[in-house]
Every structure is written in C-alpha cells, then in structure tokens.
N, C-alpha and C positions, 0 to 999 in steps of 0.2 A: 309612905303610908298615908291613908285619908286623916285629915284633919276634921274640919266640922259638920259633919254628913244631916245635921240638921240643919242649917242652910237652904229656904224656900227656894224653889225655881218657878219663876211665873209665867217662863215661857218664852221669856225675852232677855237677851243678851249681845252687849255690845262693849268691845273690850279697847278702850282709852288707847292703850298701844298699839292698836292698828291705826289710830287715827290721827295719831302722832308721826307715826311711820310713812302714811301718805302724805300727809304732807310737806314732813322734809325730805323725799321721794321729790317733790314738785322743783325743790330749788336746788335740787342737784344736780349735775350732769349724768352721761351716761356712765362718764369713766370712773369716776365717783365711786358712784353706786357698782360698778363690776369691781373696785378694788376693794368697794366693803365687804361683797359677797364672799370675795377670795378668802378672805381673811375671816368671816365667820365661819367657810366651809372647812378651816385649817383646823382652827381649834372654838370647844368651847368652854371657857374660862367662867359659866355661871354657877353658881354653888346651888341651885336650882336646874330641875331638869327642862329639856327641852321639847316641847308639843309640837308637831308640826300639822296643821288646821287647816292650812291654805287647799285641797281641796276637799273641804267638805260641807255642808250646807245647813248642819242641823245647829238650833244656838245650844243646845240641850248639850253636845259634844264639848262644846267651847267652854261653859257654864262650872260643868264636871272640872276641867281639867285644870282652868283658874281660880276659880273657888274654890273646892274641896282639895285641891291638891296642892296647890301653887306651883304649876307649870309654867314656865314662860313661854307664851303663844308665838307660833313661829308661820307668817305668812307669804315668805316664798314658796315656790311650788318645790314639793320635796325632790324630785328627779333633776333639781339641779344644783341642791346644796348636798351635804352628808353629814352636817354637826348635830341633827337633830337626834333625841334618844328615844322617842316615842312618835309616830305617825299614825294617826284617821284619817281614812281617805274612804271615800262614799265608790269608789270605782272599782275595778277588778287590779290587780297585780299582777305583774310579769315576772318570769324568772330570774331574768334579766336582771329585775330590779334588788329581786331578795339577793341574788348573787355579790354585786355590791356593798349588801348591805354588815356596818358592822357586829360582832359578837354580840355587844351588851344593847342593840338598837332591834326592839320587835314595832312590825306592824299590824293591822288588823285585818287583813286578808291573807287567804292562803292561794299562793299560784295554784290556777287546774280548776278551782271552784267553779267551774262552769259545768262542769261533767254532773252538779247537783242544781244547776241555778238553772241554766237553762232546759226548758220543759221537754224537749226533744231529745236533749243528753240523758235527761232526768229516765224518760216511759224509756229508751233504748236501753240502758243499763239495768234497769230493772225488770225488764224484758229478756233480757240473757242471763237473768239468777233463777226467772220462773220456770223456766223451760228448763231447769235442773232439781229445781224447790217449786214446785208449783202448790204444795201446802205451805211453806213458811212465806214465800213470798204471794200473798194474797190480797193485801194491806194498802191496795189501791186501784183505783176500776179500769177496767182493761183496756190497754192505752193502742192506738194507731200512729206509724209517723207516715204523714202525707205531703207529697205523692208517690214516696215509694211501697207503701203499702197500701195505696188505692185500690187493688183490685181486690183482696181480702178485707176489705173495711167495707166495699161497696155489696158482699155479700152478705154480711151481716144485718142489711136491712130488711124487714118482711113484718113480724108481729107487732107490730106500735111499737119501736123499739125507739128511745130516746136518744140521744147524743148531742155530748157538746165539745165545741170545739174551739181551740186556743190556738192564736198565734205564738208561734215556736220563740220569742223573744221579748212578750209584751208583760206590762205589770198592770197596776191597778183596774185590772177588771176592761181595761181596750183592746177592742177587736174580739171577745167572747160574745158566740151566739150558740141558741139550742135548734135542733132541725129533726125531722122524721122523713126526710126525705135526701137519696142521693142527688138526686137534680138542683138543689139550693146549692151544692158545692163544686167550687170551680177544680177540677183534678188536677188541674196543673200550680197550684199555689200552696206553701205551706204552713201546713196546718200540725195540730197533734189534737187529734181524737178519742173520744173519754167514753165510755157507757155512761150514763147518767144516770146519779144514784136518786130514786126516786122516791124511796121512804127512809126520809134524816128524819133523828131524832127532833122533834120540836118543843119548844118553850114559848108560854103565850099564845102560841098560834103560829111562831114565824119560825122559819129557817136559822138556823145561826151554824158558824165553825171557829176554828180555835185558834188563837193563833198565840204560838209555843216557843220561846227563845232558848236557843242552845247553844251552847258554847264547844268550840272545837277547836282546845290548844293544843295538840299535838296530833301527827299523823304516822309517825312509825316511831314507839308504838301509835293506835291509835287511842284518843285521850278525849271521853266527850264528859258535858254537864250538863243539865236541864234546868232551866231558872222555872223555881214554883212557882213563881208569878207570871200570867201573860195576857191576852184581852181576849175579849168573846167579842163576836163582829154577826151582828143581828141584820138578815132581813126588814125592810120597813114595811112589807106587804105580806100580808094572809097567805100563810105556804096552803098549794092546790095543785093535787099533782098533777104535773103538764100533759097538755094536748095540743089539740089544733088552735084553741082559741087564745090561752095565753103563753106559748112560746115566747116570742117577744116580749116578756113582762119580767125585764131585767133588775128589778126593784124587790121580783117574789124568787125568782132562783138563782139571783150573786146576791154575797153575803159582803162584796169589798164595801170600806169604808167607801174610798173615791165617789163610788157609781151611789150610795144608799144616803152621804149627807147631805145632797141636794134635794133630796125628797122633803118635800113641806113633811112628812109625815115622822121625820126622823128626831127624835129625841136627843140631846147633847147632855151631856154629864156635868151636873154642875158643884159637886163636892166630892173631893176626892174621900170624904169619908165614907159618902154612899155609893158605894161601887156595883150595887146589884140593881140602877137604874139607869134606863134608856137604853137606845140599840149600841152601845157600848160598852161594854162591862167587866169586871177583872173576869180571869181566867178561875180565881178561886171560890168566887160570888157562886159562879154556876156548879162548881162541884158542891158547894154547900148545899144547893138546892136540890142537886140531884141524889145526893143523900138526904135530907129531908124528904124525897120520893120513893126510899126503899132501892136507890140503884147500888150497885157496886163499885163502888167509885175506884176503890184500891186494885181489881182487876183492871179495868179501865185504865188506869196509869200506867199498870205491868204492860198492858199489851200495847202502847204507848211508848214507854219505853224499847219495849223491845221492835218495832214500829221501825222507829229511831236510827238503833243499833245497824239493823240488818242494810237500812238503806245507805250507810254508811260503810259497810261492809263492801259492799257495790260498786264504790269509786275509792278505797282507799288505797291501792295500788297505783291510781292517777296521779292522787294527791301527795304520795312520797316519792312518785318520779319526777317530779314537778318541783319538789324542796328539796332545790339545788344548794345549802348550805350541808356538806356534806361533814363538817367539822363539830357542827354545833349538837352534840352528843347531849345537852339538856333539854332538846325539843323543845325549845319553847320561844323560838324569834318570832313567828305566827301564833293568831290564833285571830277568829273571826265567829262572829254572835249570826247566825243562820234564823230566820225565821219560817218555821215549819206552820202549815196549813194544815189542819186536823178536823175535818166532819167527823158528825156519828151518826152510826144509823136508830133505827127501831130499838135493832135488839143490841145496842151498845156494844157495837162493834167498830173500831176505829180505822178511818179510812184516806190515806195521802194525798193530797190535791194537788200541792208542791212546796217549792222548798225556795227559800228568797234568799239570796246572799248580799243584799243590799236592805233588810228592813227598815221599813218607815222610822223614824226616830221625829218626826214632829210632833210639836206639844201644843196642841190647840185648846185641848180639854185639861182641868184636875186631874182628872184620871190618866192621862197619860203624861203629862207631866213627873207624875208620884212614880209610877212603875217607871218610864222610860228614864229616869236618871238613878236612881237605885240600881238598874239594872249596868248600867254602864260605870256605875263608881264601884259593884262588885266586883266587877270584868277588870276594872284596873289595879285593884285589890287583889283578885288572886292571882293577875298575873306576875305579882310583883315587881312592879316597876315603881323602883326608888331607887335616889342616888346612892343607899350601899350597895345594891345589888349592882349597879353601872360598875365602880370604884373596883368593888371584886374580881369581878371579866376582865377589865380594864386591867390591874395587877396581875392579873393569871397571864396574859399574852405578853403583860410589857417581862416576867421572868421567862417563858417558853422562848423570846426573843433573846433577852441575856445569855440562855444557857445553848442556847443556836450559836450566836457570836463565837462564845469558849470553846465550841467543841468542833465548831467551823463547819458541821453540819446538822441535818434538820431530823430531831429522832421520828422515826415512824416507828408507830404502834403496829403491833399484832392483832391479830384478830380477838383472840381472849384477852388483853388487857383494854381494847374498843369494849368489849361486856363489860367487865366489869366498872369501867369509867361509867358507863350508860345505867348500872346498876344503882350504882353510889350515888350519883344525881338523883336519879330516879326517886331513892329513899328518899333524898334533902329535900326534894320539892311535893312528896307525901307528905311528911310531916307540917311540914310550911301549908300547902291548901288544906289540910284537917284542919285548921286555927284559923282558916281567913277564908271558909268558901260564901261566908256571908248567906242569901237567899239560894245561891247553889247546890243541887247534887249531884253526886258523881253517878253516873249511868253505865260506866265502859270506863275501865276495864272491871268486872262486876266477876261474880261466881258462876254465872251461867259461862258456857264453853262457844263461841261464836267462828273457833277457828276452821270449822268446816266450810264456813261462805266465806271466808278471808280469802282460804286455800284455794276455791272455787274461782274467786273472782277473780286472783292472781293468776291463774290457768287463765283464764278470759282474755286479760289485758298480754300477756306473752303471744297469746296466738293469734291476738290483734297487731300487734308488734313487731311476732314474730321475734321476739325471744327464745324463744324455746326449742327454735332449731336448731340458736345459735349455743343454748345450752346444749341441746342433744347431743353435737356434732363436737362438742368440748368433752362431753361426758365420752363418746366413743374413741376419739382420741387419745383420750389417756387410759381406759380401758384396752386399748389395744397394743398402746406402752407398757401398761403394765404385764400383758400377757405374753408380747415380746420379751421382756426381759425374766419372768419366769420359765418361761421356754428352754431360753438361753442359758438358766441358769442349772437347769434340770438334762440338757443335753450336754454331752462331753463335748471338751474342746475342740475346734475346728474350726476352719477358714470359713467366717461370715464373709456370703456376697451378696448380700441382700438388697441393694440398690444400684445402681444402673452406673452412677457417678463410679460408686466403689469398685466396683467390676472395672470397668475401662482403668483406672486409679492403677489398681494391681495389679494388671498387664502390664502396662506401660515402665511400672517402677520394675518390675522382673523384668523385661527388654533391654531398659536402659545400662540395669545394673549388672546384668550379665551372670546372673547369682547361681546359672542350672548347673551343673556338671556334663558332663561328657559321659555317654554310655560307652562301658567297655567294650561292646561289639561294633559299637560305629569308632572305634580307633583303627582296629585293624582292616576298615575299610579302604580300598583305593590304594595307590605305590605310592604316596606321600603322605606320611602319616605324621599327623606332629607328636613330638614324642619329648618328655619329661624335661625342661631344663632348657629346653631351643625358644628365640622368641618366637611370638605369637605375631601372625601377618598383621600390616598396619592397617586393617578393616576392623579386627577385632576391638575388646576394651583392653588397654596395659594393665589399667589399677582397679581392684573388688573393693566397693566401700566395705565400712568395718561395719558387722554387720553382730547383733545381738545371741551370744551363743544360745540364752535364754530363749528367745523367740525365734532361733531358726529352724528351719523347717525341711527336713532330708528330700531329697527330691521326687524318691520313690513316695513320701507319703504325700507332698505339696502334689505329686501329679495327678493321685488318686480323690484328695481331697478338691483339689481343685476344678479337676474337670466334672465330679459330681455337684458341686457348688452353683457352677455354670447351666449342667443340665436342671438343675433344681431350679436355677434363675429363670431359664428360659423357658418352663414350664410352664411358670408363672405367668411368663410374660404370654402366651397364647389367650390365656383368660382376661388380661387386660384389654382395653378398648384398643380401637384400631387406630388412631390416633397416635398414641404411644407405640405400639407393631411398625409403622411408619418410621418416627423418629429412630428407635434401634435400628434399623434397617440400614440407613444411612449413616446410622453412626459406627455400625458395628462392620460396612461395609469399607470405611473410614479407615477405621482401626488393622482389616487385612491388609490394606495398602501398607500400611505401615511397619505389619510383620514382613511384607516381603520382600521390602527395599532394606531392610536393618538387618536379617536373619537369614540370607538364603548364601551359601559361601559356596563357592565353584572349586575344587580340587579335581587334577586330572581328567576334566569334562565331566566330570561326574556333580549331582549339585545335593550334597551334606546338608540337611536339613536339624536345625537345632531341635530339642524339646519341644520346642511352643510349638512348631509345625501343626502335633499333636491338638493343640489347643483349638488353632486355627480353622483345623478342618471339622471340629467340633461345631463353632461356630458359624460357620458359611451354610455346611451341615442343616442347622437349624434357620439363619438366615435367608436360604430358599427357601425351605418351606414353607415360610412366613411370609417371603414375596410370591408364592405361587397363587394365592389368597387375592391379591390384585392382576387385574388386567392393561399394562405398559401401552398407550397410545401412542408412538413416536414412529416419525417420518424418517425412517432408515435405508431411504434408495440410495443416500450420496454415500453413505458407507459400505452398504454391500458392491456398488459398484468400484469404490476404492479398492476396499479388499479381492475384488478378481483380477484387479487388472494390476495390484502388487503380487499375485500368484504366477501370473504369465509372466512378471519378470523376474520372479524366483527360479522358475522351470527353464526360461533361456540359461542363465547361468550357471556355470558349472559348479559341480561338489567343491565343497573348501572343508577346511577344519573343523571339523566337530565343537569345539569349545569358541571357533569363531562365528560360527552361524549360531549357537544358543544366544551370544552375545547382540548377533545384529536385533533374532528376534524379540529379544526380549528391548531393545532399542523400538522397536516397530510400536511395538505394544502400548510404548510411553509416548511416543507420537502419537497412536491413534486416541490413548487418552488425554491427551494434551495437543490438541490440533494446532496448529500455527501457521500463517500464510507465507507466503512469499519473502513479507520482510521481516519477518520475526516475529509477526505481532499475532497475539489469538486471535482464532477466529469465533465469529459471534455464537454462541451457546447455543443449541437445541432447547429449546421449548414447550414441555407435554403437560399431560396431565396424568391424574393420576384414580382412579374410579375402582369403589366396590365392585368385584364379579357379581359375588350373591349374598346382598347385604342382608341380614335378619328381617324376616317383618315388622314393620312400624320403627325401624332405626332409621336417624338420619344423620348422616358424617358432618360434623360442623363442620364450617366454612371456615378455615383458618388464612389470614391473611398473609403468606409467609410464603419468602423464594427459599428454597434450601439449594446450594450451589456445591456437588460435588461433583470431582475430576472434571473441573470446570465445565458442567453440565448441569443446566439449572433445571429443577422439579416445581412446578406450580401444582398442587394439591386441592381437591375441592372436597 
C-alpha cells in the first residue's frame, strides 16, 4: 500500500543506490558480478518489494516507486534477471517475455499493443468495425493507409478539400504536414491520411485537444478505467481555417506540446494551483469552463467514454491472443496507462486522433508534475501490488506444487470449475478496486451491452487468422459423428463397412479363418466329394478359431448382408474424388490376387469355388467400371508378341490331361505376371501413366508424387 502520497516531486530524482551500485560495479570483475546476478535472479530474500527501472527514463517513475512505496530500485535490465515483482518499462513487450514471467510479477505493457499504438494498426482496425457500424463507429476522421490505398485517397481530392498526413510510426508531432494537393505526396512512401477536421472547438482563439489517460488492466475479460484527470494541449497561434497560405503554419493546426513549446509565444505553467493558465492546462480546468459556457459537459464525457469503449472493442481479440499466461485466471499480470488524443468539434462532438501506449510522463512544469505522479501512484494502488498480495500467489503455487508431489500427478481443471475460479477472483478484486480506485473510474465493464462489436471484431480477427475454418471443419466433424452414430443407432444391426481399411480387414479375416460353410449342392458335386468325418486335403485350414456364438453371423445372412454393405461401399466410393477411385483400384485388384491363390481348390478337373468367389466377382464387377473411367498408356508390343508365339507352341503340342494343362496355364499366368529373365532375376517393370479420359470442367488431378508397384508393375500417376 502507499505510504506518504504527500510527498513533493519537483521533477528531479536521483536514487543513492544506483550510485553505489556503479561504482562497486567498477571494482569488480566480470565473474563477480555474473555470480551475483545468479544469485539475485535465484531468490529474493528483501522484505520489500522489488521495482525493476532499469529501462525506463522518466524520474517521476523512479520518485513514485521509492518514495511513496518503498520499492527497492532494481537496475539490471529486466530480460536477464527474474527476481523482480514489479517492472516499468517505456518500451513495447513481447510474448515471449510475459510467458516467462512469474504468477505474483505484473508489468506495465500488454503484448499486441501495437494493434492501438501504431497509427496504421489504429485507422485499419477501425476501418473494418466501420464498414459493419458505420453509425457507431464515426468517432474519428476518415482514415487512408498509403500506398495501399493510394488510388482511393487520390480521388478524394477536388473541393478544397484538406488533409493531413502522419507517418505510420512517429510521435511528437515528426513528419506531420497538411496538403490540398495530390502532387505534394510521394505514392510510394507511407503515410496514414486523415480528413482534416476544420472547425475544433476553440478556446481564447486557439486550437486545443485533450489528452486522456486510461488505464487497461485486463483483456479477457476486458477491464478499462478513465483517470479524471489529464491535460489540455493548446495551440500557441490564432486558429484560421486552412488554405493555401498557411498550410505550413504547424504552430496554428498541431496542438503537440513538442512542436508548440518552442514558440517564443507559448506560456509554461508555473503553479500547479493554477491549472487554467497557459497553453497547458488540466483536463478538468477546461470542462470547468465549458460549463461555465452553457456546454454539456456530462454528454461529452458519455460519448467519450464510449469513444473509448468501442475502439477498444477493435483489438481486444488481439490483446488476448497475445496474453500468453494462460493460467493466470485473475487477469491482472498486465495492465498499461494508454494515452488517448481527444479533439472537439463546434458542435462538441468528440473526435480520435490517436492512441499512445508510451505516454510522455516528463515533469517539466507544476502541472505535470501534480497530475503525472498521482496518476502513476493510483495505477500502483489499484493494481495491488504489495508484499501480501506477492506472499498469497506465492503460497497458492508453492501447495498446488505439494498436492502435485502427493498425488504424483498435475489436477486439470474442467472447463466449469476455469468459471467459476475466474468468478470468485473476479468478485475479490471488485471489492478490493471499489476501496482503492483513487482518481479512477471504471468505464467497461458498465450497463451498456458492447458484446455486439466484441462479437464482430472476434469474427474479424478468426478470418484474418483464419480460425474459423479451423473451427468450421471441427464443428462439421463432429456434427458428422454425431449423425453417424444416430444413424447407426436408429438402423438395425448389420455388418458396418464403412471404410475402406475395414472392408479389406474383413475379407481378409474371413479368408484366413475359413469361417464359411459348404453349400449343400456344391457337395454332391464332382466323384470326390469329401464327406463327414474324412480329413480335409492339406491346402485347406485343420483348425476354426473359436469364434463368438454371440457375434456369429449364419452364412446365408453374412452373404446377403455383406455383399450389400460392399455394394453400398462402392457406391459411395464413385462419388468420391478420383484420387481415392485410383488407390481402390489397386488395392482391391491387390486383394483378388489374393482370393485366388488362397480359394480356388481343383477336384477331379473341375475347379470348386468357395463362397467369397461370390464376393469377388462383385468386386472386379465394380473395379472395372471404375477403371473404365481412365485411359491405360502402356507399351504392350513385347507382350502381345510373347503371347503369340507361347500360342504356336501350345498348338504344336499334343492334348494331355485336362487338370494338367489347367495347371500349366495357370503357371503361365504367374510368369506373365511375374516376369523373370534368364537367370532368375526380374525383369525391369513397365513404366506408364496414368490420365483423366474426360475430366470435369475446371478440375485438375493433383500431382501426386508416388510409384505404386503391383504384380511387379509399377504405375506413375499424374
């Protein structure tokens, strides 16, 4: 908690233990000093917490954190130590870094903040909410990014129309100029382009805008605050709405401090009690006045707030994909003070310029002295950073780690007790910032309903992503599981073959297992019939595994069931891509080889064909017609002419035995498909392709890299 928040800050601070630190830094070695580091980064042993400073630049930061807190100042660079409990850092943050970082250690940036800081991030995102909200999102003049939207920007010029233009990464008022002319701008450099609001509201004569600090500790949910305090930033020159002759006159239309406290003309603020003089002035000086002129102030701040809200609405999908601590269910290891730019017009209407995720924090003047550390000793305040709050976290992990060790494994949560933990913090740390928001208020999450542009903007970022195909195609997925299994459960029982694996699977295990029976009319075929009791020839199986009386399946019904299963499969399979038509093909031309070296039994010259035959001829059946579909390019001279000139020496020799000539040919057959030279060895494989007849319009057969090699005859496919 703060200690003496009355405590002057004059602007200047310089902390004894940096300077102690350097120079016993000087008489150390290097090794030294790495075995000290180790060992501070091991443990920290201070009954006080730990600041880490080292990169930031403002004394105002420093002042806060040793003074009113008693931090002890830590100036190594935080990315190479880890004992620190608190870090300010004036830079952007990486993932990377929060990933690292531990439970009870928050910093002051949020990874992604660029998607608001940078001006080009800023007009794009708020350029794809307009073009769905073109009334809610209105709240800033209509933005260009160049040079990709050069040739739409360059029509826009014709009526004395103004524009100014920012470089896409610059701050204090560098590289801002106003133009009425496409020819001043170079189309290949980039820029982000503004309409230029030509009647602000005025005070005194000059131009002024506002500039608003907000606090943003959490991002899912999202968690923002408005400091009532912030500074008005005056013109030093007589506003005249622009023309030809003072374009150039960056004194009368920028309001930055940078560019306006050079001017001999500019007034500095010399008592922080009187805040309603000079071209600097509180934020709340000027609402005073503008009520004292009959304006509406309290409108003005609603739409202000709401301002706020929406453009934050914009990138919060960014900023939670981004806080990669996916554990820390109290949201709140980030949080970073954003300084919003706020014109107004005539008719006090509030208008977005931009949005700084590095605000100035120098104290040159009283006046920002007074505001800029109030505003940073709240900031520490409600975040709650004290050593109980550390100690707590701390004891939370060091028992989740105990009751890990005991149980020898790591409990995960479910997705409802993730709610309700995120609940129960949620209240702890309501109650707690009721009592400590100090000059803050809470803006979001409020009574108004903003989940339309949350929802909106979440759609944005997935189809930037490209999320959301990967959700679609999860979503069909299991919509298609689920409907398979209702199916299944609504149809009577039957042999599923519904995949291609399973199909070949089930064959193969009926083949091997020998499970069919014998039809009674094919016993009494042929003069050798085996009959009840006599062994069975040594081609057959001796032993029927034991087979489920529960699950087995009569042969009359497997036959019926089965070969509709297959016709159902291969119906299917016609509608599928040609790719997949291919691989069956081969595989199912695979699988007759197979039936008819295992199944074909020779009695009396006659050849008994088992059950599956049946099967078989189902399958080839369908496997033609699906090769009929392509056109075969292969060089078949040397085999036609093999096969005439094995006919001629068929025809010289004489008739022999019926069951001995089935035998040679069928011998022939397995040489022709199994070629082999002279010494034994194959011969080298045929080589074709394989081409659409008449492919669909606009289809194109992917190019698949693969030899498929059967009956030692290899297919290249294109």
């Amino acid at each position: 908690m703060k200690q003496e928040k009355e405590i002057i800050f004059n602007g200047e601070f310089e902390d004894s233990q940096e300077e102690n630190e350097d120079q016993s830094q000087d008489y150390e070695s290097d090794e030294e000093l790495n075995k000290k580091k180790k060992k501070k980064s091991l443990l920290n042993t201070n009954k006080n917490l730990i600041m880490n400073v080292s990169d930031t630049q403002y004394p105002v930061v420093k002042f806060v954190g040793k003074m009113i807190y008693k931090f002890k100042l830590q100036y190594v660079p935080y990315q190479e130590i880890n004992n620190w409990d608190f870090c300010w850092t004036d830079n952007a943050v990486l993932p990377e870094t929060l990933a690292k970082m531990q439970s009870h250690q928050k910093i002051n940036h949020f990874p992604g903040m660029y998607s608001l800081a940078r001006k080009n991030h800023l007009g794009k995102n708020l350029n794809k909410m307009q073009k769905q909200f073109p009334e809610e999102y209105d709240f800033y003049p209509r933005t260009w990014m160049l040079p990709s939207e050069y040739n739409d920007f360059k029509q826009q010029f014709g009526k004395a129309k103004t524009f100014i233009l920012k470089p896409e990464a610059s701050c204090q008022g560098r590289g801002i100029f106003l133009t009425r002319s496409i020819e001043s701008i170079n189309p290949t450099e980039h820029y982000v382009a503004q309409r230029y609001i030509h009647k602000p509201l005025l005070i005194d004569g000059l131009k002024f805008d506002l500039r608003m600090y907000v606090l943003i500790c959490g991002c899912d949910p999202l968690r923002l605050y408005l400091y009532k305090e912030g500074l008005a930033r005056f013109a030093t020159q007589a506003y005249i709405a622009p023309n030809l002759n003072n374009l150039e006159d960056i004194c009368m239309h920028l309001t930055n401090y940078a560019i306006n406290k050079d001017n001999p003309n500019f007034i500095f603020n010399q008592d922080e009690k009187k805040m309603d003089v000079g071209h600097k002035r509180s934020m709340s000086s000027v609402f005073q006045l503008l009520r004292d002129l009959n304006h509406n102030v309290d409108q003005l701040m609603d739409d202000i707030k709401d301002l706020i809200i929406k453009t934050f609405c914009s990138v919060q999908p960014i900023l939670q994909q981004n806080y990669t601590q996916v554990d820390n269910y109290a949201n709140n290891m980030c949080f970073e003070i954003l300084g919003f730019d706020i014109l107004i017009d005539r008719s006090l209407k509030p208008f977005l310029l931009e949005v700084n995720h590095t605000p100035s924090f120098t104290a040159d003047t009283p006046l920002d002295q007074y505001i800029k550390k109030n505003l940073i000793t709240d900031t520490i305040t409600l975040m709650n950073i004290n050593l109980k709050t550390k100690n707590e976290v701390i004891q939370q992990k060091k028992d989740e780690m105990q009751k890990r060790v005991l149980t020898g494994k790591k409990t995960k949560l479910t997705n409802e007790e993730k709610k309700q933990i995120k609940l129960q913090l949620q209240r702890q740390r309501d109650d707690y910032e009721s009592q400590n928001k100090g000059n803050f208020e809470l803006i979001y999450p409020c009574s108004k309903s903003y989940e339309e542009y949350l929802q909106h903007s979440l759609k944005i970022y997935e189809e930037w992503t490209g999320a959301n195909i990967r959700r679609n195609q999860k979503k069909e997925s299991l919509q298609i599981n689920q409907d398979s299994q209702n199916k299944s459960q609504s149809l009577p029982k039957k042999i599923q073959l519904e995949k291609r694996s399973t199909l070949y699977k089930h064959i193969q295990s009926r083949i091997n297992t020998n499970l069919f029976p014998i039809i009674k009319n094919e016993q009494n075929k042929g003069n050798e019939v085996i009959q009840e009791g006599e062994e069975q020839p040594p081609n057959q199986i001796n032993t029927i595994p034991e087979v489920d009386n529960d699950n087995y399946v009569p042969y009359e019904d497997y036959q019926q069931q089965s070969l509709e299963s297959i016709k159902d499969y291969y119906a299917q399979t016609d509608k599928r891509g040609f790719e997949l038509q291919i691989l069956d093909f081969f595989q199912q031309r695979k699988e007759d080889k197979r039936l008819n070296n295992s199944h074909i039994q020779y009695q009396n010259g006659q050849n008994i064909q088992s059950p599956l035959s049946q099967i078989k001829g189902v399958l080839q059946g369908i496997a033609i017609k699906n090769v009929r579909q392509f056109a075969i390019k292969k060089n078949t001279k040397n085999i036609k002419f093999s096969q005439k000139q094995n006919q001629d020496n068929e025809q010289e020799k004489p008739q022999e035995n019926p069951t001995k000539q089935q035998i040679i040919s069928s011998q022939f057959t397995y040489q022709q498909t199994n070629p082999q030279g002279m010494n034994g060895a194959y011969l080298k494989p045929k080589v074709f392709s394989l081409k659409l007849q008449n492919p669909p319009k606009g289809y194109k057969l992917q190019s698949l890299p693969l030899l498929m090699q059967q009956n030692n005859t290899k297919f290249r496919y294109e």
